[in-house]
FIVEX-897998 format. One record per residue (C-alpha): residue number from 1; residue in one letter; chain; x, y, z. Coordinates in Angstrom, 2 decimals, m for minus. Layout:
REM residues N
[NUM; a; A; [X; Y; Z]]
...
//
This chain:
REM residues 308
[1; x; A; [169.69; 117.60; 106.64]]
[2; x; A; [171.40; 114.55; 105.97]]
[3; x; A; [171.45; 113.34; 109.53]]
[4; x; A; [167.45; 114.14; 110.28]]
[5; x; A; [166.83; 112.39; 107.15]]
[6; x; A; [168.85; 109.44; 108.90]]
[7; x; A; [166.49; 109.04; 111.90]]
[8; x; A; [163.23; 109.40; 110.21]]
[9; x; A; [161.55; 105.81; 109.84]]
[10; x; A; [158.68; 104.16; 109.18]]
[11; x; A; [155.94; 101.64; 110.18]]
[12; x; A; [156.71; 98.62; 109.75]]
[13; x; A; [154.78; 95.40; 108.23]]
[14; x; A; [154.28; 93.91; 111.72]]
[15; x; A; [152.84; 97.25; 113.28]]
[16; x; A; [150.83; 98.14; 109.69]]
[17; x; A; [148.81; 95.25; 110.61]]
[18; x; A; [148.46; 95.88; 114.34]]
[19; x; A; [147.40; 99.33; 113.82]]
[20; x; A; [145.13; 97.96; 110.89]]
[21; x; A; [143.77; 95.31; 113.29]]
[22; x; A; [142.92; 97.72; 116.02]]
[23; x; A; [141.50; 100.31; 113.91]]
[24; x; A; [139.29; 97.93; 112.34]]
[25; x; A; [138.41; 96.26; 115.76]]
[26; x; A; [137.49; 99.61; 117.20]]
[27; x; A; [135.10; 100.00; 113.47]]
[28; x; A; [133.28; 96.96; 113.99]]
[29; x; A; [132.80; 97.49; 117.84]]
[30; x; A; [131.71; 101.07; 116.85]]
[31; x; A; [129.12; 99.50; 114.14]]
[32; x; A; [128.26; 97.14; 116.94]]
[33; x; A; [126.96; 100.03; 119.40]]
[34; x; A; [125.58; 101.31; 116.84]]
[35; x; A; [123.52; 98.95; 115.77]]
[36; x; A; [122.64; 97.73; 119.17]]
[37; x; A; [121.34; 101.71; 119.46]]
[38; x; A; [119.35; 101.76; 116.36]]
[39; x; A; [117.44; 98.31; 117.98]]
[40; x; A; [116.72; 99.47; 121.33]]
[41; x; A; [115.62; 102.51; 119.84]]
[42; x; A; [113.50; 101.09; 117.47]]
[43; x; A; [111.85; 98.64; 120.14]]
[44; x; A; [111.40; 101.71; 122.57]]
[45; x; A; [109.51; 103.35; 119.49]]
[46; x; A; [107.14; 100.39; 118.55]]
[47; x; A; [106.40; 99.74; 122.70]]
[48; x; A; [105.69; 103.45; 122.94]]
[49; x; A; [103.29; 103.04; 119.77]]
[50; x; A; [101.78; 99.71; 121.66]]
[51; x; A; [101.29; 101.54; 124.58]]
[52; x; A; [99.33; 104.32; 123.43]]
[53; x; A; [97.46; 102.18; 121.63]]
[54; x; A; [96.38; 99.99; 124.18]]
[55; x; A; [95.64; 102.61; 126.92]]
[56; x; A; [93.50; 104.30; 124.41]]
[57; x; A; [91.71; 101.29; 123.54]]
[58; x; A; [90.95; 100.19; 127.73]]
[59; x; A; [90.02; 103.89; 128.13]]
[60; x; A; [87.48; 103.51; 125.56]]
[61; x; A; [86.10; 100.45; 126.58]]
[62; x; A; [85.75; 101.35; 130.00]]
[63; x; A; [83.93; 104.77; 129.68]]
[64; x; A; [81.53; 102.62; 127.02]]
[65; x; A; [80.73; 100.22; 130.10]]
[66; x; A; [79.86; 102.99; 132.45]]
[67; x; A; [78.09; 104.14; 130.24]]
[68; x; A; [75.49; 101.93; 129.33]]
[69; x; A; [74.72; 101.60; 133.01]]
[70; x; A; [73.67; 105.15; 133.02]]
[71; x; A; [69.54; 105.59; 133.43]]
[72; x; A; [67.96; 108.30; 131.47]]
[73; x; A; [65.78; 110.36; 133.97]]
[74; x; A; [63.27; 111.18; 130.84]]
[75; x; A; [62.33; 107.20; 131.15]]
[76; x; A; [60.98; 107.81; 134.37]]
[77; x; A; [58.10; 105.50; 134.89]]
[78; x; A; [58.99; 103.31; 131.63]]
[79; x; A; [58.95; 99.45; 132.65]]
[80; x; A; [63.02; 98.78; 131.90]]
[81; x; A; [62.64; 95.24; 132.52]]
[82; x; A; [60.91; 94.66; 129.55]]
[83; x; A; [63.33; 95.79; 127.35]]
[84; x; A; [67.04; 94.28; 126.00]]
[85; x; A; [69.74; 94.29; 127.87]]
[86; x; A; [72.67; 97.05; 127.28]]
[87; x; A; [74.98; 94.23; 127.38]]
[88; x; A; [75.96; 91.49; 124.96]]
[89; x; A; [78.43; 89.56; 124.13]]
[90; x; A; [79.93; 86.98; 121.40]]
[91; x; A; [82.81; 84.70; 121.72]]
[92; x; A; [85.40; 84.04; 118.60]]
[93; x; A; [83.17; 85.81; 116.31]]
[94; x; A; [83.24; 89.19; 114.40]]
[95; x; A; [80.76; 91.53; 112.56]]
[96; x; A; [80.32; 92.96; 109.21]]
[97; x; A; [80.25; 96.69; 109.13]]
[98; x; A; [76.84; 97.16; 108.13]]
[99; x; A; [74.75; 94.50; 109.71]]
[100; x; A; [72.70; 96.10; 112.28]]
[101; x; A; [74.41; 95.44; 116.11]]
[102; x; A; [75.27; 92.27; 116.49]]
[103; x; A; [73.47; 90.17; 113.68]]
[104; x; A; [74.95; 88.16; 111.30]]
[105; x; A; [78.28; 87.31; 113.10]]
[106; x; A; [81.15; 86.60; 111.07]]
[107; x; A; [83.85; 83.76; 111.67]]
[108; x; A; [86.43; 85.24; 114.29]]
[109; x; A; [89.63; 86.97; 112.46]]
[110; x; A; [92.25; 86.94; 115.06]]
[111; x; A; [92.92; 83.96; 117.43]]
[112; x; A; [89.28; 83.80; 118.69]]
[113; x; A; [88.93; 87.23; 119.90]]
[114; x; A; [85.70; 88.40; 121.08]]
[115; x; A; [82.32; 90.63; 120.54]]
[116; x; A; [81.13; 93.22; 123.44]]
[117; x; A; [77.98; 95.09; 122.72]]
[118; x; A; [77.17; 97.88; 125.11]]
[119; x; A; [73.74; 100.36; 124.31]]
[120; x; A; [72.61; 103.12; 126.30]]
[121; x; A; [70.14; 106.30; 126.13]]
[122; x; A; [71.07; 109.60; 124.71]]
[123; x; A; [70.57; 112.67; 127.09]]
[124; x; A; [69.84; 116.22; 125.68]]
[125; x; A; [67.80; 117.92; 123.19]]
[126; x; A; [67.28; 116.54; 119.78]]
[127; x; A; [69.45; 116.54; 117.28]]
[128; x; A; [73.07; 116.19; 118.69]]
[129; x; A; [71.76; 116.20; 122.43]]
[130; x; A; [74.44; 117.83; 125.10]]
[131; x; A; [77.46; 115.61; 123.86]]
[132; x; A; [77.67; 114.12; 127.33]]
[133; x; A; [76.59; 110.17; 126.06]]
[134; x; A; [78.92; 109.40; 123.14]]
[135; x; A; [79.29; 106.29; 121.00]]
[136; x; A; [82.80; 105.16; 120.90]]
[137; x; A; [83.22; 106.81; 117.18]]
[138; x; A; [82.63; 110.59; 119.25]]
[139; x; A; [79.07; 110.61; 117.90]]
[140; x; A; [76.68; 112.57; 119.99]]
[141; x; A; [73.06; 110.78; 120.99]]
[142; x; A; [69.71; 112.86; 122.01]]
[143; x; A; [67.27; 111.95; 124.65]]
[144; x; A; [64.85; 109.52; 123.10]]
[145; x; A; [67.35; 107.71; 121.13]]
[146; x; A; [70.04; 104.71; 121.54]]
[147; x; A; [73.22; 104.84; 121.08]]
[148; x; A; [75.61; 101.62; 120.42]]
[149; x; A; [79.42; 100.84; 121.04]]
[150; x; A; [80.30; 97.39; 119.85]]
[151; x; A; [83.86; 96.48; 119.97]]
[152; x; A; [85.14; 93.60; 118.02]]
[153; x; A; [88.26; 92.50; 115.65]]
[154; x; A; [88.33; 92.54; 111.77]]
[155; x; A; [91.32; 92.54; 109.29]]
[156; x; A; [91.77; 95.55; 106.84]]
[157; x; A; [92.58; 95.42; 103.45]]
[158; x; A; [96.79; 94.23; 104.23]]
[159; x; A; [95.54; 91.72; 106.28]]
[160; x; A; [96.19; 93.28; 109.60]]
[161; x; A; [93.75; 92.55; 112.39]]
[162; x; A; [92.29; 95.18; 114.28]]
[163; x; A; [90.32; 96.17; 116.93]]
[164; x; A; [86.88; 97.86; 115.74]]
[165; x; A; [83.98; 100.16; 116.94]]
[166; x; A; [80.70; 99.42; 115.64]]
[167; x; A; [78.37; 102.15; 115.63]]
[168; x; A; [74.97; 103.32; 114.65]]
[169; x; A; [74.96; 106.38; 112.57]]
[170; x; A; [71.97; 109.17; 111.63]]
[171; x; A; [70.85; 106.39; 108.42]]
[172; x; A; [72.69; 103.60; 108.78]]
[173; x; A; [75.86; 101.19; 110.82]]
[174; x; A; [79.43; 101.91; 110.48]]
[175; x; A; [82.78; 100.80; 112.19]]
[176; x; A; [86.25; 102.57; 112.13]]
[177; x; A; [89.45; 101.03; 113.41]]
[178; x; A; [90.50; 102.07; 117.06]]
[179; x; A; [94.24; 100.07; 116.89]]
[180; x; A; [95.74; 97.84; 114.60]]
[181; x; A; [98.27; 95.22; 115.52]]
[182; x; A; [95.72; 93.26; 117.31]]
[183; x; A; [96.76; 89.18; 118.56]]
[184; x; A; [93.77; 88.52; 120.71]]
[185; x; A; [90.85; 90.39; 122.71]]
[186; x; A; [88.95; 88.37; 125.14]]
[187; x; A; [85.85; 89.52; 127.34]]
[188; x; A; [84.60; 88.33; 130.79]]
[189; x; A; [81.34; 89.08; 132.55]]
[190; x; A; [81.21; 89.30; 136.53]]
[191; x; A; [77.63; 88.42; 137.35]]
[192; x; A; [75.82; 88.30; 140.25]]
[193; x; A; [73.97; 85.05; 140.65]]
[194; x; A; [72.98; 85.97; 144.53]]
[195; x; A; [69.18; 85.96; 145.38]]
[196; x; A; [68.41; 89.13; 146.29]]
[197; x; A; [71.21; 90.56; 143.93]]
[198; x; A; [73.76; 92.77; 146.01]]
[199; x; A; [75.37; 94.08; 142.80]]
[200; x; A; [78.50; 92.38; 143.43]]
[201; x; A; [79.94; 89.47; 140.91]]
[202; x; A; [79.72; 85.65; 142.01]]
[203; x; A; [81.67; 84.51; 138.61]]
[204; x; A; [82.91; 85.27; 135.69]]
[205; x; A; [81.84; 84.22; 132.67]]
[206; x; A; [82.15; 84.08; 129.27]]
[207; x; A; [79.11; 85.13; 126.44]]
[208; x; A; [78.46; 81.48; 125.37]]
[209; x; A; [78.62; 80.41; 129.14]]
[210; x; A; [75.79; 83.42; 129.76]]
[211; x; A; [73.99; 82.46; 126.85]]
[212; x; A; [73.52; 78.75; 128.16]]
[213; x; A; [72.41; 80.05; 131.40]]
[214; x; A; [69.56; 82.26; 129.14]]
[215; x; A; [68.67; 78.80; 127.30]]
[216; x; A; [68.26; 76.94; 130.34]]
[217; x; A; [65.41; 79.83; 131.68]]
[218; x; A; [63.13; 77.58; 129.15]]
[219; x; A; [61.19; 80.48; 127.76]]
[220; x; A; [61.44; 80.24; 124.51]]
[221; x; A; [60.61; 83.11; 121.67]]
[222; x; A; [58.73; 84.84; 125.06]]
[223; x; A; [61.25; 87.69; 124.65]]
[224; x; A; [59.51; 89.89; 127.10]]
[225; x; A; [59.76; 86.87; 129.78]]
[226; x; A; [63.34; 86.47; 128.36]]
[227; x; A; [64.32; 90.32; 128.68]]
[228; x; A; [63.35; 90.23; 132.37]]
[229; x; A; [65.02; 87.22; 133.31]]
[230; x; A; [68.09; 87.10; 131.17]]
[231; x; A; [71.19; 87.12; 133.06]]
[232; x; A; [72.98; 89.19; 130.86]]
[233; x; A; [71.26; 92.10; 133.23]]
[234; x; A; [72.65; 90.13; 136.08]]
[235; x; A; [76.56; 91.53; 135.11]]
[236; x; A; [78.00; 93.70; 137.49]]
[237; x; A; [81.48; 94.03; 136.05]]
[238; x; A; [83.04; 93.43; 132.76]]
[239; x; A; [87.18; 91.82; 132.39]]
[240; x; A; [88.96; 92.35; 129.46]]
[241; x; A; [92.12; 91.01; 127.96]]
[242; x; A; [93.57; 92.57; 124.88]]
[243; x; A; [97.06; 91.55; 122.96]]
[244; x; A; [98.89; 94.08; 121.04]]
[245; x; A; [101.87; 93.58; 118.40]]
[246; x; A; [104.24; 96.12; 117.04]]
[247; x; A; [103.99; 97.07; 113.34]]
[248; x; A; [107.78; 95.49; 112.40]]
[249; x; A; [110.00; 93.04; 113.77]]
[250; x; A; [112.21; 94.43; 116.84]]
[251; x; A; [113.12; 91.05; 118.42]]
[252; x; A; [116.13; 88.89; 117.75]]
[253; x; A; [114.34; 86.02; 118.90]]
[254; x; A; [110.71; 85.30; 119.07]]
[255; x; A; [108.51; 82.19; 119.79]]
[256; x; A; [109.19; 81.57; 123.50]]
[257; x; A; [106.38; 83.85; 125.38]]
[258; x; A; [102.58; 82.73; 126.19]]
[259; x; A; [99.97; 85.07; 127.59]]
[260; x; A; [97.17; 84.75; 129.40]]
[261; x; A; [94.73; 87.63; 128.36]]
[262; x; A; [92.24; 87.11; 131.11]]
[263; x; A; [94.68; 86.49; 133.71]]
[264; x; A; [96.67; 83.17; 134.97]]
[265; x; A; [93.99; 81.94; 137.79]]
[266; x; A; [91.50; 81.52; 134.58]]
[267; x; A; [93.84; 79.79; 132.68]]
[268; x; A; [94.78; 77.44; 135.54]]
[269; x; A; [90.71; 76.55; 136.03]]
[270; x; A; [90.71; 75.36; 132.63]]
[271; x; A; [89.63; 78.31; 130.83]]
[272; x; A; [92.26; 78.08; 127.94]]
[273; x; A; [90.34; 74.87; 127.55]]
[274; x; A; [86.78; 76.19; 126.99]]
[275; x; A; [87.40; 79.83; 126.00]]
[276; x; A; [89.40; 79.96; 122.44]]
[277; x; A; [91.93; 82.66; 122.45]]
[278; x; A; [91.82; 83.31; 126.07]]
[279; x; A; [95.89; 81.99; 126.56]]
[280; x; A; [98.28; 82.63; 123.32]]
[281; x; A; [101.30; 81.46; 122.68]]
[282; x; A; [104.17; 83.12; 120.39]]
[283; x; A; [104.94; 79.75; 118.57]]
[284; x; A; [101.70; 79.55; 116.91]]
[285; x; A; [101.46; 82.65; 115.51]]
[286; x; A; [102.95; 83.33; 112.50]]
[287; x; A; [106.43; 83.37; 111.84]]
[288; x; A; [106.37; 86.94; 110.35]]
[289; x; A; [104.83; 88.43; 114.15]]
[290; x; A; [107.48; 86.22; 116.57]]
[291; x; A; [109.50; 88.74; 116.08]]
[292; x; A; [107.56; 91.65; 117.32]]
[293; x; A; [107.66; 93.88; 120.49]]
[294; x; A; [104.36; 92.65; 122.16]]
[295; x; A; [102.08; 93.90; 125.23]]
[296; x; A; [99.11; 92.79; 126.89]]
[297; x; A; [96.78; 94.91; 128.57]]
[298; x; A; [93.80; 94.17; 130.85]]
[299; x; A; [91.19; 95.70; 133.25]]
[300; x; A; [88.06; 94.97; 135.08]]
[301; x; A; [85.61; 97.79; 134.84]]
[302; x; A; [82.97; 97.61; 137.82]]
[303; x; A; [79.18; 99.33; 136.04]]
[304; x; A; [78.53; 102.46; 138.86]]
[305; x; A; [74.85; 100.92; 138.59]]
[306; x; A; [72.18; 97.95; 138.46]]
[307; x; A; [72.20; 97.72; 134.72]]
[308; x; A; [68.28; 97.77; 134.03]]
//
């Protein structure tokens, strides 16, 4: 007993604090990963959330465009050219709620973003119709009637911009949020300035650019002269640029990126010059969204049809 008792030892100070040291290397390196895990994962989260988001919102758009190039057989024989055309557009500007379509526009609330109006005729019988022509808040529009999707950007009550559709209910207008976490939306109109028209765009422009062309016609309050002649029927193809942020900070640094929501060979002609919100850059936004996962999505969505 005496001699095992002999050859029993132990640790000493030196290799106490070697063994301390490596244990609490291997902690920290542990905390490390782990930390390093919880960020990707969170950033894989909030660009998941972006992404859904955004698809949802081009998807929307889009089917609205198509849409309001779609001719209601029951207006057979009606004189189209005399009436409005199904699209308009506003640039750095957004709506009230309530106003009816586009009137009374509103000071832009996120980095000059954009207006896009699109009507078009309900199909089926009265009251809810067949559900095939929808507004872009799911309502339902009957033959005879006319239905609106306007899509433009408001803050809520935290502040947060968003990305809105503007509607036209049984009794009165409405709007309900489509994605929040919005930096920018920007619009474009391919129109077809050839003479006869072969339905396929010449340029694109933006609303203000359109509306000059309008003013220039020289007619005046002749709105009937105006509704045949504006060249707002003359768009063959709509662009759009949207900018998405995540809902919390992901990013260890932030500040560095620009985007170009309508595309580079825009921004190169000078259109970040004349078209407010059309290029962003992360160092003038606020500090609190640097530091956000970000994504931009865009799309060009060609009308199947002469919009009338």
């Amino acid at each position: 007993m005496r001699l095992r008792c002999g050859r029993e030892r132990g640790l000493t100070l030196v290799e106490m604090l070697v063994a301390l040291t490596v244990g609490l290397a291997v902690v920290l390196g542990a905390g490390r990963l782990l930390g390093l895990a919880s960020e990707a994962y969170a950033a894989q989260m909030e660009a998941a959330a972006i992404d859904d988001g955004g698809r949802y919102a081009l998807d929307l758009i889009g089917r609205a465009v198509r849409q309001a190039a779609w001719v209601d057989p029951a207006q057979e024989g009606v004189d189209l050219a005399v009436l409005p055309a199904r699209l308009a557009g506003l640039d750095a500007r957004s709506l009230a709620k309530t106003t009816p379509g586009i009137d009374a526009p509103l000071p832009d609330a996120a980095n000059g973003s954009d207006v896009l109006a699109l009507r078009f005729p309900g199909a089926g019988p009265v009251p809810d119709g067949d559900g095939s022509m929808l507004s872009c808040a799911g309502f339902a529009h009957a033959e005879g009637e006319e239905g609106w999707s306007i899509f433009y950007v408001a803050r809520n009550a935290d502040g947060e911009a968003e990305l809105r559709c503007k509607y036209r209910g049984t009794s009165s207008w409405g709007a309900d949020a489509l994605v929040a976490g919005v930096d920018g939306f920007q619009v474009l109109y391919g129109v077809d300035t050839d003479n006869p028209r072969d339905f396929v765009a010449n340029r694109y422009l933006n609303a203000a650019a359109i509306a000059d062309l309008d003013a220039a016609l020289g007619l005046g309050a002749d709105l009937q002269a105006l509704n045949r002649q504006t060249w707002w029927k003359r768009v063959v193809s709509v662009r759009i640029g949207l900018l998405l942020h995540g809902a919390r900070p992901t990013r260890r640094e932030g500040g560095a990126l620009a985007y170009d929501l309508l595309g580079p060979a825009y921004a190169a002609a000078g259109g970040a010059d004349i078209d407010t919100g059309s290029s962003l850059h992360e160092s003038t936004m606020p500090a609190a969204l640097r530091m956000r996962e970000r994504r931009l999505f865009t799309a060009t969505v060609a009308l199947p049809a002469a919009v009338p």
